[in-house]
N, C-alpha and C positions, 0 to 999 in steps of 0.2 A: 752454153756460154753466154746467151743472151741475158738469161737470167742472173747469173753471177754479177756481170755486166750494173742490171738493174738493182740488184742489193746494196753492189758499192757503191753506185749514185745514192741511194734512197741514206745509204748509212750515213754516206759524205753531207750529207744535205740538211739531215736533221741532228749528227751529231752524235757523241754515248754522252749520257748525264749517268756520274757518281752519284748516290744516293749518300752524299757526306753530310755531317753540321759542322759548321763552322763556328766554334766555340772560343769567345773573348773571357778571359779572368782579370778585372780589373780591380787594383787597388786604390780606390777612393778615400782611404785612412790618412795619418800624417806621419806614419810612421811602420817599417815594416812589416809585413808577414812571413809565414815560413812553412815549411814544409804544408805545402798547396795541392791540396789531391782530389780531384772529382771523379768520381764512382761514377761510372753505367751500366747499362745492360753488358757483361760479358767481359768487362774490360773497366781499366781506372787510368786516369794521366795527370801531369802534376809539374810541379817544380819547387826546388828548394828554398829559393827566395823571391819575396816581389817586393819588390820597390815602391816607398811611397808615389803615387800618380801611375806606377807603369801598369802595363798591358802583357796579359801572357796567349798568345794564339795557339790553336790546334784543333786540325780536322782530325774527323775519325769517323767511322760508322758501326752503325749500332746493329749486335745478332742479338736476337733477341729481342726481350720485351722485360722494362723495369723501371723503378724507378733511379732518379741521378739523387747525391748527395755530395757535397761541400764539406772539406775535412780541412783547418787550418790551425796554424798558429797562432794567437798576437805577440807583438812586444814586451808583455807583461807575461808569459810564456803559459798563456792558457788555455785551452784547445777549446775549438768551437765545430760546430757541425749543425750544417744545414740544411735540410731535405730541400731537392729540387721537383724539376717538373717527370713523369712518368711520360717515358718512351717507348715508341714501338717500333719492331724490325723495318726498316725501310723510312723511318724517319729522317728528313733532310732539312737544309737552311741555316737558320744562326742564334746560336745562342751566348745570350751575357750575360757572364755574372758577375756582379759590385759588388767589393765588399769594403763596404762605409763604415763612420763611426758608431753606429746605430744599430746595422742591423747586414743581412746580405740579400741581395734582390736578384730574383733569378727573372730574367729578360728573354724569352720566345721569342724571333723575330717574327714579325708577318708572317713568313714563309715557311716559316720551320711547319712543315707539313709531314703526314705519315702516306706509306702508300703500301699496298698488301705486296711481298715478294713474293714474285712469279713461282709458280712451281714448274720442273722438269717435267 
């Protein structure tokens, strides 16, 4: 009992940390985009429209190991694609991607850190 006792302190104390990213898709253009979709390891997420200036958020975590890629539309309705940064299982933090008049700029936060997943 004592020891159950002492786990639930020690868990209360320090917490669970998600191993998420927290991933911004920002359009920095002056005019929409569309159908918005970023590949990862294991999985893809996305949306139909962005807004010029807006912001699209979503966590998610990564099985696996790969790299991420940028799939969009412009207003001239011509598809563009562009490779991001290579993640690994257990990778966490924030990631942003701009997508400017110019070009698309994939942003690592500090933190965006990788960490080996435990085995059983």
């Amino acid at each position: 009992m004592r020891f159950i006792c002492i786990a639930l302190l020690t868990l209360a104390l320090t917490g669970c940390r998600s191993l998420n990213i927290e991933a911004t898709i920002s359009n920095r253009t002056s005019t929409p985009v569309t159908l918005v979709e970023v590949d990862y390891p294991s999985a893809s997420f996305g949306t139909q429209n962005l807004a010029p200036g807006a912001d699209y958020h979503y966590r998610f975590q990564i099985i696996g190991s790969g790299p991420t890629k940028l799939l969009y539309t412009d207003a001239l309705h011509q598809d563009h694609s562009s490779p991001g940064p290579t993640l690994a299982e257990g990778a966490h933090g924030t990631l942003t991607v701009l997508i400017t008049p110019t070009a698309v700029e994939w942003q690592p936060g500090p933190t965006l850190k990788t960490e080996p997943t435990p085995q059983p």
